[in-house]
PDB file of N, CA, C and O in Angstrom, chain B, residues numbered from 101:
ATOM      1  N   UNK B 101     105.236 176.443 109.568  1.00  0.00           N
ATOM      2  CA  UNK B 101     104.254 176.637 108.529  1.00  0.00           C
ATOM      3  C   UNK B 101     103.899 178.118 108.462  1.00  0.00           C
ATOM      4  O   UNK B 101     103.725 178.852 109.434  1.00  0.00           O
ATOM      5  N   UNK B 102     103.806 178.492 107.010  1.00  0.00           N
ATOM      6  CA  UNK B 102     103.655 180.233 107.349  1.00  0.00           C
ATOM      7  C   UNK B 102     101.861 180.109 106.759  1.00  0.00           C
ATOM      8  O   UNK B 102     101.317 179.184 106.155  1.00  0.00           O
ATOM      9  N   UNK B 103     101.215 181.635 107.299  1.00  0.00           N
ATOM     10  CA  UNK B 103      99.712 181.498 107.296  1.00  0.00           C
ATOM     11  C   UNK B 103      99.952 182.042 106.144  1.00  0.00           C
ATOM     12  O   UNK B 103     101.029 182.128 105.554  1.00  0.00           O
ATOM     13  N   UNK B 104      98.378 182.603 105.675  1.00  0.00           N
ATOM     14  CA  UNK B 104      98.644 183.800 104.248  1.00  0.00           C
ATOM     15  C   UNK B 104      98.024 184.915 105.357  1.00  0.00           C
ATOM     16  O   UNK B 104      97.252 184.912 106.317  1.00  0.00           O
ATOM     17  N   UNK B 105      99.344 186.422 104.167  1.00  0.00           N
ATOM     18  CA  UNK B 105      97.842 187.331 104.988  1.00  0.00           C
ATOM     19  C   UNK B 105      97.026 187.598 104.788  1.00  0.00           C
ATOM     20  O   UNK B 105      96.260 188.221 105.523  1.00  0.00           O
ATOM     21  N   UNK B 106      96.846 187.237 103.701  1.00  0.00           N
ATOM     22  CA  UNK B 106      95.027 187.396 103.292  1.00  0.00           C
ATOM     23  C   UNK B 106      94.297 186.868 103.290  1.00  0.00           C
ATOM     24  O   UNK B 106      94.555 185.781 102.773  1.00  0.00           O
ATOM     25  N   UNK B 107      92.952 186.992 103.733  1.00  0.00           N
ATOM     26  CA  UNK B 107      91.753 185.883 103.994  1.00  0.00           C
ATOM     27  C   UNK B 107      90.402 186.283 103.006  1.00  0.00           C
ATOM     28  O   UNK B 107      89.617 187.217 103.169  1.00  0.00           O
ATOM     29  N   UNK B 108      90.410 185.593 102.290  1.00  0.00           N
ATOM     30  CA  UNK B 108      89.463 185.431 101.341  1.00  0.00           C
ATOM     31  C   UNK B 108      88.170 185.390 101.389  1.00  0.00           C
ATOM     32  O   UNK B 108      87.943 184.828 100.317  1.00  0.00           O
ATOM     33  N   UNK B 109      87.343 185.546 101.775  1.00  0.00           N
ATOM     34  CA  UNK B 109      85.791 184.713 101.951  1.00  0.00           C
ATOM     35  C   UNK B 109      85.067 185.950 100.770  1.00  0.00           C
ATOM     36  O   UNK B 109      84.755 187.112 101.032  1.00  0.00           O
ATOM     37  N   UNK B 110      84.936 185.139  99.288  1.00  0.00           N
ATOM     38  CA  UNK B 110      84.133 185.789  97.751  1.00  0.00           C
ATOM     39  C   UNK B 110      82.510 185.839  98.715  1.00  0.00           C
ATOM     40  O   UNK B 110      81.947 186.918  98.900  1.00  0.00           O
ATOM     41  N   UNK B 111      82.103 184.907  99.091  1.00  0.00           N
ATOM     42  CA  UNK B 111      80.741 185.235  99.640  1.00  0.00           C
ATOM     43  C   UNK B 111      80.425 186.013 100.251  1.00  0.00           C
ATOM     44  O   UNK B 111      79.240 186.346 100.281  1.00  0.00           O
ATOM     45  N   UNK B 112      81.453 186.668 101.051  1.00  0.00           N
ATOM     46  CA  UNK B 112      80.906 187.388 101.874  1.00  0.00           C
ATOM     47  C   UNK B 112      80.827 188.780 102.060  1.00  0.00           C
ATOM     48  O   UNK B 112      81.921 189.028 101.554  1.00  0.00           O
ATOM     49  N   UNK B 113      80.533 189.530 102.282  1.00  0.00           N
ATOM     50  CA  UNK B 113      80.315 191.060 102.329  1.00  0.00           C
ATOM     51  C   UNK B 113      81.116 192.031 103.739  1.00  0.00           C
ATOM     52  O   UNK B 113      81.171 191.371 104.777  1.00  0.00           O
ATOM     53  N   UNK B 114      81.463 192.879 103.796  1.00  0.00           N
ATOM     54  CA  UNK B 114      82.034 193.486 104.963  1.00  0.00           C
ATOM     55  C   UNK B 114      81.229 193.844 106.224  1.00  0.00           C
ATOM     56  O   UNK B 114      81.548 193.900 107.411  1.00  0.00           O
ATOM     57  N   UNK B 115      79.722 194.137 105.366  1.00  0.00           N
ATOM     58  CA  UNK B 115      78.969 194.391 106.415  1.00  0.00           C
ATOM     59  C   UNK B 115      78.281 193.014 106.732  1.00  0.00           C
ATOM     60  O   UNK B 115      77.424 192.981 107.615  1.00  0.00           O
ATOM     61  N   UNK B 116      78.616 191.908 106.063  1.00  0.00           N
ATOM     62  CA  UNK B 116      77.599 190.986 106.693  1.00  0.00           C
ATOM     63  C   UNK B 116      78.309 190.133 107.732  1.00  0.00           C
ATOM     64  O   UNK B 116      77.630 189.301 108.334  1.00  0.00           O
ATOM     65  N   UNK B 117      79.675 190.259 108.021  1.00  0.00           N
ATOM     66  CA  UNK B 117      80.237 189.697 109.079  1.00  0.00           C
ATOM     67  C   UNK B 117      81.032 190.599 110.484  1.00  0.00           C
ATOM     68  O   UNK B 117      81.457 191.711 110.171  1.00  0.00           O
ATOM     69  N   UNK B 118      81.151 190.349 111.344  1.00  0.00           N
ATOM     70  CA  UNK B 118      81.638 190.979 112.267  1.00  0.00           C
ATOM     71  C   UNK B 118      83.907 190.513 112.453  1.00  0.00           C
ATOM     72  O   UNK B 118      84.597 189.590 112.020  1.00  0.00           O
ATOM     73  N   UNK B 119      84.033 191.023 112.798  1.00  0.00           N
ATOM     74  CA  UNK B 119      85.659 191.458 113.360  1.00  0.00           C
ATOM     75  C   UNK B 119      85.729 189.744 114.110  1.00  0.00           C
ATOM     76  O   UNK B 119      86.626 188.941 113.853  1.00  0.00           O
ATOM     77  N   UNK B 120      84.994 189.576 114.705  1.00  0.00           N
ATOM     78  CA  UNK B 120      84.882 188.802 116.043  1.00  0.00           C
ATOM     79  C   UNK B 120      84.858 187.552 115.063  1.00  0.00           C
ATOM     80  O   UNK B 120      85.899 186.898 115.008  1.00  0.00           O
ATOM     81  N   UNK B 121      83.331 186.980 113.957  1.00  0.00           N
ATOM     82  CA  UNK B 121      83.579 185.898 113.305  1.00  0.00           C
ATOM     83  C   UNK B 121      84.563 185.782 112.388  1.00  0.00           C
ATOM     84  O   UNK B 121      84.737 184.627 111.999  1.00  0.00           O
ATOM     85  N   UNK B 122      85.317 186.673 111.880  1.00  0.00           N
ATOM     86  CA  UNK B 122      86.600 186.387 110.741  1.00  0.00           C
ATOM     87  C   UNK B 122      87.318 186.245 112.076  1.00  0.00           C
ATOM     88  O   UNK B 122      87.609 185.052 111.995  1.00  0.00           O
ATOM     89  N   UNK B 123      87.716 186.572 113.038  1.00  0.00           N
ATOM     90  CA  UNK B 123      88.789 185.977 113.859  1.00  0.00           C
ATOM     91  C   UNK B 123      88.529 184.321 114.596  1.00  0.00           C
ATOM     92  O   UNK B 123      89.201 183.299 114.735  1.00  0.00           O
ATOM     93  N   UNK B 124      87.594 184.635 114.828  1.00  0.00           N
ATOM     94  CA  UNK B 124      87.191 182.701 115.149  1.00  0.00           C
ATOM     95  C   UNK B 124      87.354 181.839 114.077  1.00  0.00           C
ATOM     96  O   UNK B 124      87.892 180.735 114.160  1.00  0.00           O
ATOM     97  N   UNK B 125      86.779 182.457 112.819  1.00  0.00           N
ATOM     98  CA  UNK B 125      86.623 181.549 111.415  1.00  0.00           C
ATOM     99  C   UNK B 125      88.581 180.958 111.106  1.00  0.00           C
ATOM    100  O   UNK B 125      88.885 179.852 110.657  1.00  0.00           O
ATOM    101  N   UNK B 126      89.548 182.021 111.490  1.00  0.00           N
ATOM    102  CA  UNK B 126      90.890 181.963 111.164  1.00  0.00           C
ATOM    103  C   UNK B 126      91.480 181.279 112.113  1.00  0.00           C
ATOM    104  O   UNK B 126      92.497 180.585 112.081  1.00  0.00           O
ATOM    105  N   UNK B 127      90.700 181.554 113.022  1.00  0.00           N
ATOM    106  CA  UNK B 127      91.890 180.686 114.697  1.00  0.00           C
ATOM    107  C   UNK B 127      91.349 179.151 114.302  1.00  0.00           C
ATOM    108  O   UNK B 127      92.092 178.181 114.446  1.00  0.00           O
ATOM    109  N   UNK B 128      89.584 178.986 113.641  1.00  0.00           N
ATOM    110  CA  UNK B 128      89.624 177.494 113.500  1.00  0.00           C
ATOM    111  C   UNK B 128      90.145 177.196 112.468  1.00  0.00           C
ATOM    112  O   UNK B 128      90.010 175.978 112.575  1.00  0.00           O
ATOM    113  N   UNK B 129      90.858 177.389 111.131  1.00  0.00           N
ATOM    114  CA  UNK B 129      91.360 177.307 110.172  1.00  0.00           C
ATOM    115  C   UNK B 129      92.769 177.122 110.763  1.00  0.00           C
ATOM    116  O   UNK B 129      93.551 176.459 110.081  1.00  0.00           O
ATOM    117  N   UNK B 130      93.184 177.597 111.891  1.00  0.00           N
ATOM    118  CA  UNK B 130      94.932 177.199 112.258  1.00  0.00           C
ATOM    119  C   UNK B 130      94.635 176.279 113.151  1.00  0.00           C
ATOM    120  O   UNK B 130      95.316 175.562 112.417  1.00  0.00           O
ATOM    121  N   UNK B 131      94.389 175.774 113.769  1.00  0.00           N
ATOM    122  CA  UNK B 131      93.876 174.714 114.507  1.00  0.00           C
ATOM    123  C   UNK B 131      93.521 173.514 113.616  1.00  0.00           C
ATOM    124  O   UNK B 131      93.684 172.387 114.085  1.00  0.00           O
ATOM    125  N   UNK B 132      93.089 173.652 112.474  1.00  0.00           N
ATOM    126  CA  UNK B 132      93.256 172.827 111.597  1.00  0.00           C
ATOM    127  C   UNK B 132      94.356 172.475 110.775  1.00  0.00           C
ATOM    128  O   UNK B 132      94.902 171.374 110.704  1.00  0.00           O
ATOM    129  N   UNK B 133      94.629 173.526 110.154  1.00  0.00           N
ATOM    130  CA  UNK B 133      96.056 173.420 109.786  1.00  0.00           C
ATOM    131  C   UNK B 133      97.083 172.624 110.434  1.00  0.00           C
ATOM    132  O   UNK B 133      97.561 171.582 109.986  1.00  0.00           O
ATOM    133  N   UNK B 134      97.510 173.444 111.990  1.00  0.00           N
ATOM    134  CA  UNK B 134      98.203 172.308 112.523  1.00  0.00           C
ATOM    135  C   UNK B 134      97.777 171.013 113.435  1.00  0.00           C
ATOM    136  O   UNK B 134      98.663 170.406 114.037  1.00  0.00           O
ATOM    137  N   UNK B 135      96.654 170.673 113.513  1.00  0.00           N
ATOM    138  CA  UNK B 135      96.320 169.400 113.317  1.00  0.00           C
ATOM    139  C   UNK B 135      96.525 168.769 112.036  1.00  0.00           C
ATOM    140  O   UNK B 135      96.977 167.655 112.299  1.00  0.00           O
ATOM    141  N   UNK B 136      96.452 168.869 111.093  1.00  0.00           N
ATOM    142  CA  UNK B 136      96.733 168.361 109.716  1.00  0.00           C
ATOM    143  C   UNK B 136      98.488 168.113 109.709  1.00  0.00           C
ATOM    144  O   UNK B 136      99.092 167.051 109.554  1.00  0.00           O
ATOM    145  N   UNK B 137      99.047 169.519 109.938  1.00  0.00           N
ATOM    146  CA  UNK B 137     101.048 169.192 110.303  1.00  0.00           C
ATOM    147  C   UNK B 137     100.871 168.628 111.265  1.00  0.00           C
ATOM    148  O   UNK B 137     102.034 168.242 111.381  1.00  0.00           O
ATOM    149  N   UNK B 138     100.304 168.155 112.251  1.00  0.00           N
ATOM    150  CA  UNK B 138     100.852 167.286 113.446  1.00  0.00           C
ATOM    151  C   UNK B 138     100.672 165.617 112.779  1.00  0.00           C
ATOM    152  O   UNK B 138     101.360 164.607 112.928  1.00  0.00           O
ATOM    153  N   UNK B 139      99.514 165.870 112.055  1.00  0.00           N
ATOM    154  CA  UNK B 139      99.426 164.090 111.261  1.00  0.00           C
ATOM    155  C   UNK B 139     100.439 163.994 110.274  1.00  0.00           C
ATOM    156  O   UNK B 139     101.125 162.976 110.356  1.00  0.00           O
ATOM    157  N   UNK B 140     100.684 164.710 109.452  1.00  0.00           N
ATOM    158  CA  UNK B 140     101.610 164.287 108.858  1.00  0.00           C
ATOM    159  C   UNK B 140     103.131 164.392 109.291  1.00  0.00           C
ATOM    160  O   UNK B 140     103.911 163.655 108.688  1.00  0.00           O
ATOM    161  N   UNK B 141     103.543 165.078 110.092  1.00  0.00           N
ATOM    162  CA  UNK B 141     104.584 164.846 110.603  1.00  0.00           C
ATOM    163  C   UNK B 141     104.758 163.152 111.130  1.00  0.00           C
ATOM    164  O   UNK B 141     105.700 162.364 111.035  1.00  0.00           O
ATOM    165  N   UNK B 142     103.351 163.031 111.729  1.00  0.00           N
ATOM    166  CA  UNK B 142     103.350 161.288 112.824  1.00  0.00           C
ATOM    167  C   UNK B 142     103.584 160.380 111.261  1.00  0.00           C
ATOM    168  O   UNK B 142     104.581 159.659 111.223  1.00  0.00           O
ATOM    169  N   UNK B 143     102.732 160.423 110.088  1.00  0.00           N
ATOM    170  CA  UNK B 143     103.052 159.550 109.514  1.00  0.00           C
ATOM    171  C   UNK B 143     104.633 159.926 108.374  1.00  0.00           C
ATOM    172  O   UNK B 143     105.044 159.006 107.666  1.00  0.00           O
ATOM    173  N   UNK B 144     105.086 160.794 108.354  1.00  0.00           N
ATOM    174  CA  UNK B 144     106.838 160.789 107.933  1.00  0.00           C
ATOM    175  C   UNK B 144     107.621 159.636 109.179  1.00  0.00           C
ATOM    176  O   UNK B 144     108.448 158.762 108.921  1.00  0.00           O
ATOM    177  N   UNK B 145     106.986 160.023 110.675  1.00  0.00           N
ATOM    178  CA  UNK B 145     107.750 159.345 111.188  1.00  0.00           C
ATOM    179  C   UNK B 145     107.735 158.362 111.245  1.00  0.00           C
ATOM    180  O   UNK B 145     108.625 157.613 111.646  1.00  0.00           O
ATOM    181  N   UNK B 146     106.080 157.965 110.615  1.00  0.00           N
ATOM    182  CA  UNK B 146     105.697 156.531 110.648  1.00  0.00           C
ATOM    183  C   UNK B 146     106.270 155.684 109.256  1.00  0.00           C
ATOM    184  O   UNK B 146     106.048 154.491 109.050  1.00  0.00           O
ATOM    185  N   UNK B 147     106.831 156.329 108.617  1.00  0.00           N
ATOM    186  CA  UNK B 147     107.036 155.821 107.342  1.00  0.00           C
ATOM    187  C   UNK B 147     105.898 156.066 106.077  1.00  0.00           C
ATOM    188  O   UNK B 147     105.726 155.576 104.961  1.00  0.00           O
ATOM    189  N   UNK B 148     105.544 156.615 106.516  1.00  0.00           N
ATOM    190  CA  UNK B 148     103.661 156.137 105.948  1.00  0.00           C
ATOM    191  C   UNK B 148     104.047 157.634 104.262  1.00  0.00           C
ATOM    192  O   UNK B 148     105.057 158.312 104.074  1.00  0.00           O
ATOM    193  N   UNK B 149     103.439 157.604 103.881  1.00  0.00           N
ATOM    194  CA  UNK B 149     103.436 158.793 103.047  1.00  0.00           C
ATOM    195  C   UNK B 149     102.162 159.616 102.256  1.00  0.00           C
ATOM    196  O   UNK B 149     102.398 160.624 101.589  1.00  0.00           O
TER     197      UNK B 149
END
């Protein structure tokens, strides 16, 4: 699965977030991601669609 490189957040401002929360905010966004490819991989194998 490829990421994007760009990360979007319209709400938010440069100074109103830190380095530290856009990197947590993205590591939980891939952690989701591939939890999401790990389910659907189980249901291809499951037949399921």
């Amino acid at each position: 699965m490829e990421y994007p490189d760009i990360i979007n957040y319209p709400d938010k401002k440069a100074r109103d977030v830190s380095a530290e929360e856009i990197i947590s905010s993205w590591n939980n966004s891939v952690k989701e991601l591939n939890k999401i490819d790990k389910q659907l991989a189980q249901y291809k194998k499951d037949g399921k669609r």
